[in-house]
C-alpha positions in Angstrom: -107.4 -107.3 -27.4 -109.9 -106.0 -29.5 -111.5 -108.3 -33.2 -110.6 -105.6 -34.9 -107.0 -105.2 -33.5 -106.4 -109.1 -33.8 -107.5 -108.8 -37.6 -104.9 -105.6 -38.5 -102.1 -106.6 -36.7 -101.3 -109.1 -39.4 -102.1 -106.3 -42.2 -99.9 -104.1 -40.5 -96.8 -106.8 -40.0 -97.1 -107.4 -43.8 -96.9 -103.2 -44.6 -93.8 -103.1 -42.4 -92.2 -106.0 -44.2 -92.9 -104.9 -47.5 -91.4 -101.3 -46.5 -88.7 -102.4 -45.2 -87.9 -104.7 -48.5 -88.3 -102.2 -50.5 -86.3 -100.0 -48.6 -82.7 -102.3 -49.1 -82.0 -100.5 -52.2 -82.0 -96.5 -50.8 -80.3 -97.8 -47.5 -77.5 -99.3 -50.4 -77.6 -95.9 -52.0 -74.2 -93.5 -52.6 -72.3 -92.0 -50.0 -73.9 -88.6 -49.3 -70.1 -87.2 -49.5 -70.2 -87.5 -53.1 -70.1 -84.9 -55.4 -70.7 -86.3 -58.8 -73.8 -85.9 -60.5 -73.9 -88.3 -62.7 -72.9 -91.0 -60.0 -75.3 -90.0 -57.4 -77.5 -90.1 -60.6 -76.4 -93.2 -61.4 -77.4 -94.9 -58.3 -80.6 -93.0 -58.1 -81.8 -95.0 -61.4 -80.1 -98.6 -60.0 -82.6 -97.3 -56.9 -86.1 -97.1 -58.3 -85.1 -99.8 -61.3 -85.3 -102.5 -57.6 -87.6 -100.7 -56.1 -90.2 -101.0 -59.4 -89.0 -104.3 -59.5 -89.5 -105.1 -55.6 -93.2 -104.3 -56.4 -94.0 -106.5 -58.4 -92.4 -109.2 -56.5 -95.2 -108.7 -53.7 -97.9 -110.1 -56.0 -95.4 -113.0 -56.2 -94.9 -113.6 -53.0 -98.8 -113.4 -52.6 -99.3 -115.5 -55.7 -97.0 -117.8 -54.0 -98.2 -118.4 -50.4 -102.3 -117.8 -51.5 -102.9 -120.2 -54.1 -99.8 -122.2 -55.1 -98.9 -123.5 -51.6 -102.5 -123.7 -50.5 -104.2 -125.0 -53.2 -101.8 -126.7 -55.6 -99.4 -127.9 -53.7 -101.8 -129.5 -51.3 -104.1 -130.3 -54.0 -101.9 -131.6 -56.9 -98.6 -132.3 -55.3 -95.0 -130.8 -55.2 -94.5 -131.5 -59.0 -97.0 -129.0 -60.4 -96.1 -126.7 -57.7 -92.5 -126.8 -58.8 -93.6 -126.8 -62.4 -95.7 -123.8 -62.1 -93.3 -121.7 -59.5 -90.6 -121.7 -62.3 -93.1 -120.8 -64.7 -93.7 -117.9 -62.8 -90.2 -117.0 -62.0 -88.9 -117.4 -65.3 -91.8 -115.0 -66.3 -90.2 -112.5 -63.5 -87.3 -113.2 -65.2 -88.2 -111.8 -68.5 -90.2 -108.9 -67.2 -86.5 -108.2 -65.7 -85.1 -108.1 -69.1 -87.8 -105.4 -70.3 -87.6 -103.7 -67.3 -83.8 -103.1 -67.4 -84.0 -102.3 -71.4 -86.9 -99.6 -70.4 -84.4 -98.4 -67.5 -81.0 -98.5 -68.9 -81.2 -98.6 -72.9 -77.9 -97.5 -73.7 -76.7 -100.9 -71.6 -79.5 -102.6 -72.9 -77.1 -104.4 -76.3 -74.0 -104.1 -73.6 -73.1 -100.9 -74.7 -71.7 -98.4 -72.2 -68.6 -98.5 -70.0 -69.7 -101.2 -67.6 -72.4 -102.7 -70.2 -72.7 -106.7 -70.1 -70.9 -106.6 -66.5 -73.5 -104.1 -65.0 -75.7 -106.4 -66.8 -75.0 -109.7 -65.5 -74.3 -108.1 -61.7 -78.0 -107.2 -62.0 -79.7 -109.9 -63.2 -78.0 -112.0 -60.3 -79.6 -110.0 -57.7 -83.0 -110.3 -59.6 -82.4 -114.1 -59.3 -81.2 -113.6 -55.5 -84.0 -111.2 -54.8 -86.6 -113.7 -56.7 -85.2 -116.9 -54.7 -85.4 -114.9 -51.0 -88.7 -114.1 -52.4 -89.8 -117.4 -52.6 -87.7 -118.9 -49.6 -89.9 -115.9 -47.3 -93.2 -117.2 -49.0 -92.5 -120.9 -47.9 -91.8 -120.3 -44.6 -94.7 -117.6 -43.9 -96.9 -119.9 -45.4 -96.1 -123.3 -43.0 -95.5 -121.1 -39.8 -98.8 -119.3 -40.9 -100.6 -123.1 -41.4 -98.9 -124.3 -38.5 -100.3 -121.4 -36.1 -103.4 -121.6 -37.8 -104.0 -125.6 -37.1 -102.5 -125.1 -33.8 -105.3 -122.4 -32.7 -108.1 -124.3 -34.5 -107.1 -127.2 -32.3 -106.9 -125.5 -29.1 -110.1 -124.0 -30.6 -111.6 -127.4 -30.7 -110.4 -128.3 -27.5 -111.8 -125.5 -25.6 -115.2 -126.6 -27.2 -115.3 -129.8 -26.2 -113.8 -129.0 -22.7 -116.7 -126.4 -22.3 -119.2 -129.5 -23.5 -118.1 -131.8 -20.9 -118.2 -129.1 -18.0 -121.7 -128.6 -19.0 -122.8 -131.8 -19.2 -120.9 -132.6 -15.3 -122.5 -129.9 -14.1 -126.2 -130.8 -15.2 -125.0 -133.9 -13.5 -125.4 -132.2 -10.2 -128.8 -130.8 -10.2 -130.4 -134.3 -11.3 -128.4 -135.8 -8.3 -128.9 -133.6 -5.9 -132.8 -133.0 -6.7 -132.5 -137.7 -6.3 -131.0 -136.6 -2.8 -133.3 -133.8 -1.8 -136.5 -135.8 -3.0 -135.7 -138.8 -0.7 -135.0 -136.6 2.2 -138.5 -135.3 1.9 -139.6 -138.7 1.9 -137.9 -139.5 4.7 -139.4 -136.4 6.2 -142.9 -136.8 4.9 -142.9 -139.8 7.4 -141.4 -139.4 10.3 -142.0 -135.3 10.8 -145.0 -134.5 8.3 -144.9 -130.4 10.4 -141.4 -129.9 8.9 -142.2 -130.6 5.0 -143.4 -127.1 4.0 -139.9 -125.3 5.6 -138.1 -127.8 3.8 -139.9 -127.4 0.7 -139.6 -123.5 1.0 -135.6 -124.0 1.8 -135.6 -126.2 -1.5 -137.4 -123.5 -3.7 -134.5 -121.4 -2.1 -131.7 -124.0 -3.6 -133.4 -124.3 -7.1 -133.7 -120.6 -7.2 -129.7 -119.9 -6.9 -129.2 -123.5 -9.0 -130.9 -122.1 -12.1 -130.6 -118.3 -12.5 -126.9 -118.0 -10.7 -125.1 -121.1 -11.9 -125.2 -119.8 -15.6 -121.8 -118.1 -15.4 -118.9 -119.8 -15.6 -117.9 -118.7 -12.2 -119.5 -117.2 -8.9 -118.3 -115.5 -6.0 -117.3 -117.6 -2.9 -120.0 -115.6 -1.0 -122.4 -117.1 -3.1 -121.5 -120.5 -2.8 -121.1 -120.3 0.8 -124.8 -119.3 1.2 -125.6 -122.1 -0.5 -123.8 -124.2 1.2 -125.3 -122.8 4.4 -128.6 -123.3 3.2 -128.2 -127.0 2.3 -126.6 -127.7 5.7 -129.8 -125.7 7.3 -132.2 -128.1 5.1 -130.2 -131.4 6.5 -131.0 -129.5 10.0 -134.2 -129.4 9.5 -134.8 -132.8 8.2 -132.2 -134.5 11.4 -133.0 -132.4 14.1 -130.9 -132.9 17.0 -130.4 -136.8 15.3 -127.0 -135.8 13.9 -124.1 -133.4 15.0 -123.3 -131.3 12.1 -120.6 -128.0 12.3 -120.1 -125.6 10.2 -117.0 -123.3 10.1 -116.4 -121.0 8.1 -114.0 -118.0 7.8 -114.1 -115.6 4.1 -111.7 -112.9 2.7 -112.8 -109.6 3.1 -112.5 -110.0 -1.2 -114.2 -112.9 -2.0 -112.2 -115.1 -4.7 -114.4 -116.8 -7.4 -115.2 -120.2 -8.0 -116.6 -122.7 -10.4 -120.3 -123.0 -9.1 -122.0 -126.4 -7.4 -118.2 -127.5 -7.3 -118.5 -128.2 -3.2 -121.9 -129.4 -3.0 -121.4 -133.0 -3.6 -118.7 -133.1 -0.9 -121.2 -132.1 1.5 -124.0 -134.1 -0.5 -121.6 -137.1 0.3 -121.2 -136.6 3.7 -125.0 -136.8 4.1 -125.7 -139.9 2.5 -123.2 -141.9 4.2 -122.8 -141.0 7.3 -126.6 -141.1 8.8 -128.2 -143.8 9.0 -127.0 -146.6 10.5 -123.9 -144.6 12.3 -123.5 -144.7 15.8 -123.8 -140.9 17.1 -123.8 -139.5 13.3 -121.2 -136.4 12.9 -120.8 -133.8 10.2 -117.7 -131.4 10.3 -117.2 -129.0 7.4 -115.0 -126.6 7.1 -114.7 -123.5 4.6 -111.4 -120.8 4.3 -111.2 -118.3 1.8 -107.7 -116.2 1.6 -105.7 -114.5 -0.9 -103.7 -117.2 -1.5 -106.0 -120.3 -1.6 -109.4 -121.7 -0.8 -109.5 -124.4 1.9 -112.4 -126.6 2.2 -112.7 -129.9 4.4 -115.5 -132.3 5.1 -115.5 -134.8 7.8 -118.3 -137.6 8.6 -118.7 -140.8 10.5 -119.6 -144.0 8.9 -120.4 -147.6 9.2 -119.1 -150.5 8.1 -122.3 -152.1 7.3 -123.1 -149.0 4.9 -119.6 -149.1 3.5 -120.2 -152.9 2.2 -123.2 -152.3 0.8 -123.3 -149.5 -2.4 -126.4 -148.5 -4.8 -125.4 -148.0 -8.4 -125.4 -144.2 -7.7 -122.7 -143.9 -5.2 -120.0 -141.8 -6.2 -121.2 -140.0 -8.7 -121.0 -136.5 -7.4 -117.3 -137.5 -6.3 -116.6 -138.7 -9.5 -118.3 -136.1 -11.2 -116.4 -133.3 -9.2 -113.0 -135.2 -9.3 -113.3 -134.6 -13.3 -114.2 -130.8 -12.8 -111.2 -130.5 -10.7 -109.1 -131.5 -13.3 -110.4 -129.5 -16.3 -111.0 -126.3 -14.6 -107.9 -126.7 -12.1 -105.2 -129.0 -13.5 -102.3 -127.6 -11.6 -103.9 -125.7 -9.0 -105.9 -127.8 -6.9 -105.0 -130.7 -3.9 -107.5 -133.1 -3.0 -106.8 -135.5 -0.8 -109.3 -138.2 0.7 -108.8 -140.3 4.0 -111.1 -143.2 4.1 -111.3 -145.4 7.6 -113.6 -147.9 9.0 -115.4 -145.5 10.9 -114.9 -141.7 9.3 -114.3 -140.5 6.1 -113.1 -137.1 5.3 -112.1 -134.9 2.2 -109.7 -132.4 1.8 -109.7 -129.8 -1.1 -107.0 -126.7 -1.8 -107.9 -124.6 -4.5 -104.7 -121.6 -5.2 -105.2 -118.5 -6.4 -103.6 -117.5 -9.4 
């Protein structure tokens, strides 16, 4: 819905309100079957003497909900506001009184057939009408404050929940950049040939981590490519060192997905089970349907590596863990099975 549709739609409830108010006293009119003039007459004067009077009940209704409910009562407290609202009704009051004497002089002094009667019938539904009047302003005003405090909040919410996302997710680029940087290292030493593909596979990385992770979510296609090309990087650097398996099976329509959210699995997997494993294996596993996005990582490990923990460890799990939550509360499983020798992550993702 449109800015411009959210800001009549209000405007437009308040029109239909007010014509329908001032509508009560035709709907209360006389029987069409009568025949006499001077009743039908009669009635037609009652009609527009409430309906000139309903009008100028809107400025108190307005007068009411727009500055004594919002700025005295909250300001100076319910005694003023009481105060002043009988001021103003009692001032409805006597622009009643003039109102009836301009409408109906001859009853004006109680002359007339129905005189004081007709009199006193009408001034109790000016003090009915005034009263709903005011009942309809109080409740407008705390449903309106209450809606109003309840968007601002979600409002504030949303703010802060888009803050936090972006700071986890420049998380990820410093930690995996620590990763990627050691790796070359590593490679720089013990296969100085295979540092310039890796550099040009890493320029390949940085190049979809900066111009495509700007959106708040990506195609799956997208992320599996860069999956793929993380995984090809880690074959470049191991070689035939490590066992690593990639499977993978897409929808023919792609679902969409918060980018960088697999990464660190796969980032994980690396760090901890190379090394000092005995015949090192990677297993990951990636299936996109209609209903749900299915995505498993599986890697030896050792115990020796398990004892011992830099400050760093975890922090992409930790970091993704969080994601999970705020961008899928109630549609994500992740499970994690941790054993002497293997470790491996299970994540569900459903479609809505």
């Amino acid at each position: 819905m449109s800015k411009l549709n959210l800001k009549l739609r209000p405007i437009l409830l308040h029109i239909f309100f007010w014509i329908c108010f001032l509508a009560i006293p035709l709907l209360l009119g006389p029987n069409s079957a009568s025949n006499n003039p001077r009743e039908i007459d009669r009635h037609f004067q009652w009609n527009m003497f409430f309906v000139v009077f309903g009008l100028f009940n809107i400025p108190l209704f307005y007068f009411n909900t727009e500055f004594l409910l919002r700025k005295i009562l909250k300001k100076r407290g319910v005694l003023i506001y009481i105060i002043l609202l009988i001021v103003s009704l009692l001032l409805m009051l006597w622009f009643h009184e003039e109102l009836f004497k301009w409408f109906f002089p001859e009853m004006a002094n109680g002359a007339g057939p129905r005189g004081n009667g007709f009199r006193r019938g009408t001034r109790l539904r000016i003090i009915f009408q005034l009263l709903f009047v005011v009942a309809i302003g109080i409740s407008y005003r705390f449903l309106s404050d209450n809606m109003t405090d309840q968007e601002v909040k979600k409002e504030e919410e949303n703010e802060r929940l888009k803050s936090e996302l972006s700071f986890l997710r420049s998380q990820i680029s410093p930690h995996f950049m620590f990763n990627i940087l050691n790796s070359i290292v590593s490679l720089s030493r013990r296969k100085p040939e295979m540092v310039e593909p890796v550099v040009i596979k890493l320029s390949e990385l940085m190049r979809y981590m900066i111009y495509e992770t700007s959106d708040s979510k990506v195609s799956i296609d997208k992320e599996f490519s860069y999956l793929e090309s993380y995984i090809e990087l880690q074959r470049l650097r191991f070689g035939n060192d490590i066992n690593i398996e990639f499977k993978h099976k897409l929808s023919s329509s792609p679902s969409s997905i918060e980018p960088m959210l697999l990464i660190p699995f796969v980032e994980n997997a690396f760090k901890h089970g190379v090394g000092m494993v005995q015949n090192p294996s990677i297993e990951i596993e990636l299936n996109d349907d209609k209903k749900a996005l299915f995505f498993s990582v599986f890697n030896k490990v050792s115990k020796q590596n398990s004892e011992i923990k830099d400050e760093s460890s975890g922090i992409g799990l930790a970091n993704v863990r969080r994601r999970l939550e705020l961008l899928y509360p109630d549609q994500h499983e992740l499970n994690i099975h941790e054993k002497e020798d293997s470790y491996l992550i299970e994540l569900k993702i459903k479609h809505i």
